[in-house]
C-alpha positions in Angstrom: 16.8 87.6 14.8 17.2 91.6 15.2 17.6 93.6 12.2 20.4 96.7 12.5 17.3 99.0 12.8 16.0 96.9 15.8 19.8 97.3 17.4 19.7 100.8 16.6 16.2 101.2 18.5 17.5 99.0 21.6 20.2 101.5 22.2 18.8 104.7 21.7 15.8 103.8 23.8 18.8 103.0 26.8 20.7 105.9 25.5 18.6 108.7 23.7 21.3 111.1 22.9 23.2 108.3 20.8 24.8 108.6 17.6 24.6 104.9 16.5 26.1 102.8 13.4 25.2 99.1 13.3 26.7 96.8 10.8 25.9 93.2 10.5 29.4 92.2 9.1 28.3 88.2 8.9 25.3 88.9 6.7 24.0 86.7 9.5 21.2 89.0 11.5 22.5 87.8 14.6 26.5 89.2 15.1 26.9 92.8 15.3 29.1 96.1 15.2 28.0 98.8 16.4 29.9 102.6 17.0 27.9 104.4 19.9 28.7 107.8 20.5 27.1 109.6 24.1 27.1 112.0 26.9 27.0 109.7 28.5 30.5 108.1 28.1 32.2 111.3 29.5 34.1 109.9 32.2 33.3 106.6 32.1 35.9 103.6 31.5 35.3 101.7 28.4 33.8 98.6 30.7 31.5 101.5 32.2 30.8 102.3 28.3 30.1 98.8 27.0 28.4 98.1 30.1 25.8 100.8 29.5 25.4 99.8 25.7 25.0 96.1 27.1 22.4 97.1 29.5 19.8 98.8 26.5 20.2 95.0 24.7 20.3 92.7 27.4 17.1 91.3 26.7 17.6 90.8 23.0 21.0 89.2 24.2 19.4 87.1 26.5 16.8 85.5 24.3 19.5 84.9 21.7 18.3 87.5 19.2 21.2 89.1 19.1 24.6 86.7 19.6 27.4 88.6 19.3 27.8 92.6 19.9 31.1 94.8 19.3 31.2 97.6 20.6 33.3 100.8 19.7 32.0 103.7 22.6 33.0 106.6 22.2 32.5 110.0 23.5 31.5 113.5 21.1 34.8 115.0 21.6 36.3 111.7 20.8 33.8 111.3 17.9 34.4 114.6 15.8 38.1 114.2 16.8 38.7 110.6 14.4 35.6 112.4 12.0 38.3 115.5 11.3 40.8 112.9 11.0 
């Protein structure tokens, strides 16, 4: 099983700009939120998002470390607009 922090590390390492939040909602080490926010969303769908995210875990995913992943992408702008809200 991954721990948050071990998520956390998956993504930035595909994604070093990242702003990440993991929560394990489940208690259960193996299901997964997660809120990424990147650079390197800007202009990319939200399959292009999660598809980026999936691509730092994939081998965690793969093994079976990590089961279950939601995602929330989102870009800065998008980010600092729902943190004023």
């Amino acid at each position: 099983m991954a721990s948050p922090k071990d998520v956390e590390t998956m993504i930035k390492q595909g994604l070093p700009d990242a702003i990440v939040h993991i929560h394990d909602p489940r208690g259960t080490g193996d299901h997964y939120e997660a809120v990424v926010v990147s650079e390197k969303f800007v202009g990319k769908s939200r399959v292009q998002q999660h598809q980026i995210v999936y691509g730092a875990v994939q081998s965690a995913m793969a093994s079976g470390e990590i089961h279950a992943l939601q995602l929330d992408t989102k870009t800065p702008e998008e980010w600092q607009a729902v943190k004023s809200s």
